[in-house]
MIZABA-114735 format. One line per 8 residues: their letters; for each residue x, y, z of C-alpha. Coordinates in Angstrom, 1 decimal. Layout:
<nodes>
A = X:Y:Z; ...
</nodes>
This chain:
<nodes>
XXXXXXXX = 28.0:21.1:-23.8; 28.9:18.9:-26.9; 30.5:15.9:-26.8; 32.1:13.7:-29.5; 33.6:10.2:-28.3; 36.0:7.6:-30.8; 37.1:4.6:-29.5; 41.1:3.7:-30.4
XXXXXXXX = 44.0:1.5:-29.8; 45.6:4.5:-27.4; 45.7:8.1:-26.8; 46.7:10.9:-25.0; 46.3:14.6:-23.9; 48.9:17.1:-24.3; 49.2:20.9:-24.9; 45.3:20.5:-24.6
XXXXXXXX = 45.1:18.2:-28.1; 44.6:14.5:-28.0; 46.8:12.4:-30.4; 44.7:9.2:-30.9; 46.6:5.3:-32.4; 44.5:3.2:-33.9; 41.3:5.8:-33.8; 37.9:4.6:-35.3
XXXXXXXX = 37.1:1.1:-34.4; 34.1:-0.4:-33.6; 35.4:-4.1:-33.5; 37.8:-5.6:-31.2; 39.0:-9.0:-30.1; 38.2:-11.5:-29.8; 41.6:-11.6:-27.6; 41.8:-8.9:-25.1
XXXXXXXX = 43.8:-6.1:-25.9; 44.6:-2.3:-24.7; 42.1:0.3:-25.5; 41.1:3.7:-25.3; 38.1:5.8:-24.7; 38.6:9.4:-26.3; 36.3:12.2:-25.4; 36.0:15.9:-26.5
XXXXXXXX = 33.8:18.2:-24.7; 32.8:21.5:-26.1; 32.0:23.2:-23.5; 29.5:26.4:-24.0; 30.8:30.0:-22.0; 28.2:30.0:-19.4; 29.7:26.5:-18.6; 33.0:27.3:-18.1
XXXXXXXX = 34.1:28.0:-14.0; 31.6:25.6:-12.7; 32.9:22.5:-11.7; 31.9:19.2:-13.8; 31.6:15.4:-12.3; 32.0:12.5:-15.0; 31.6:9.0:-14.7; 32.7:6.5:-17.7
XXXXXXXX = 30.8:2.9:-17.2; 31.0:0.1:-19.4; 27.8:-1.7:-20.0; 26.6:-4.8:-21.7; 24.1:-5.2:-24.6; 21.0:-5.2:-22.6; 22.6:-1.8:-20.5; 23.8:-3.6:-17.3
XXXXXXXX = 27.3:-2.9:-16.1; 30.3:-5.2:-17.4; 32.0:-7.0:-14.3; 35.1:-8.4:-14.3; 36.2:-11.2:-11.6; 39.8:-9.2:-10.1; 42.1:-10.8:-7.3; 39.8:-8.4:-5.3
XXXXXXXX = 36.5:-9.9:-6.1; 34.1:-8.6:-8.7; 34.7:-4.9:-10.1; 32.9:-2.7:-12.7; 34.7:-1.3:-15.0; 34.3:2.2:-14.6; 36.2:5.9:-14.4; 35.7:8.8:-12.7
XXXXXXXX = 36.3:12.4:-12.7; 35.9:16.4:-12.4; 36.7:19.0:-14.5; 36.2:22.7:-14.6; 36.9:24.7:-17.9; 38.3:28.3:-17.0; 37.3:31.4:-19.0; 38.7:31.4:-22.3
XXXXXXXX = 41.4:34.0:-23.6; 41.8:34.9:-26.7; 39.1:33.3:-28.5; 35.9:35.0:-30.0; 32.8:35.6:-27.5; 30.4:32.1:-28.4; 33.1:30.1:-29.6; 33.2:26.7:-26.7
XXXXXXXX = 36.2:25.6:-25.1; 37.7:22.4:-26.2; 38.3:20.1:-22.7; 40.2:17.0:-24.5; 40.3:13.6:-22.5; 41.9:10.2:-23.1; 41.5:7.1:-20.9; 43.6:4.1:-21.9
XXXXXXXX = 42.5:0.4:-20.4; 44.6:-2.0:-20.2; 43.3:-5.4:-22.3; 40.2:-6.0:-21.0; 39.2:-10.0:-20.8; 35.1:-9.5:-22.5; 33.3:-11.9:-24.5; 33.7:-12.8:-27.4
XXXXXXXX = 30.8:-12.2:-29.9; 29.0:-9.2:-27.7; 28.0:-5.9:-28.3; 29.1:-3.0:-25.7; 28.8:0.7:-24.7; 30.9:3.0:-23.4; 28.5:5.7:-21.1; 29.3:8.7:-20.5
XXXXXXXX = 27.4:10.7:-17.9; 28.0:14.6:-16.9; 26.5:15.8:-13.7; 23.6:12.8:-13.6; 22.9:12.7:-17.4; 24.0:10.8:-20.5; 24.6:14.0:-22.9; 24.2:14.1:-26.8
XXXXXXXX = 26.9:11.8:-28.0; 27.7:10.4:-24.7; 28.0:7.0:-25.9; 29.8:5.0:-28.0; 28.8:0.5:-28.7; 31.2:-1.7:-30.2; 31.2:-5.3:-30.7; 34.0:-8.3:-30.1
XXXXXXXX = 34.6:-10.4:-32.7; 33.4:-14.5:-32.5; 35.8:-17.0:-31.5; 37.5:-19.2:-33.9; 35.7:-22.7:-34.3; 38.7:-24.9:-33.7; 39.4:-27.9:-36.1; 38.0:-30.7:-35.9
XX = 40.9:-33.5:-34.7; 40.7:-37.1:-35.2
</nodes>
């Protein structure tokens, strides 16, 4: 399985193609804003009719999960899933099947001036690709006022 991963404003899945705003970043913020985690897995012909689990964390610089405080009390911010590619038709034996996958957040509140990863982990494992770091911007310095 192959995965490619691009970080953008928003996105979305439809007749099995994503279509990606704002694609390519690697800097955000410092304010919060919405974002999007977009994944493409090629998946290989032996894979296809088994049954997939995916998990989607966000960690900090030194790998540890980001938490968030919530009304609810601390949360990770994480995603969940399965998937499970069906035989394909009409394409040529070896060529993968494309599995397309957008997961918009809402704006997130994370520090300014940090590095982060988006991990993605199929079936226990990180694959190739499977992660994808960007950084927040510094705060202003506010003015000096006398």
């Amino acid at each position: 399985m192959r995965v490619t991963m691009m970080l953008a404003d928003a996105a979305q899945v439809a007749d099995g193609k994503l279509y990606i705003l704002g694609g390519g970043w690697s800097v955000t913020g410092p304010d919060a804003t919405p974002s999007a985690v977009v994944i493409k897995l090629e998946i290989d012909r032996h894979e296809t009719g088994t049954s997939h689990y995916w998990e989607l964390f966000l960690e900090d610089a030194d790998g540890r999960p980001v938490v968030l405080e919530t009304p609810e009390g601390p949360q990770t911010i994480e995603v969940r899933g399965e998937f499970e590619a069906g035989e394909p038709v009409g394409i040529p034996d070896g060529a993968p099947v494309d599995l397309p996958i957008a997961i918009n957040f809402g704006p997130l509140p994370l520090a300014p001036g940090q590095r982060y990863t988006w991990r993605l982990v199929i079936d226990g494992n990180t694959p190739n690709g499977g992660a994808i770091g960007f950084s927040t911007r510094r705060a202003p310095e506010e003015p000096d006022t006398f």
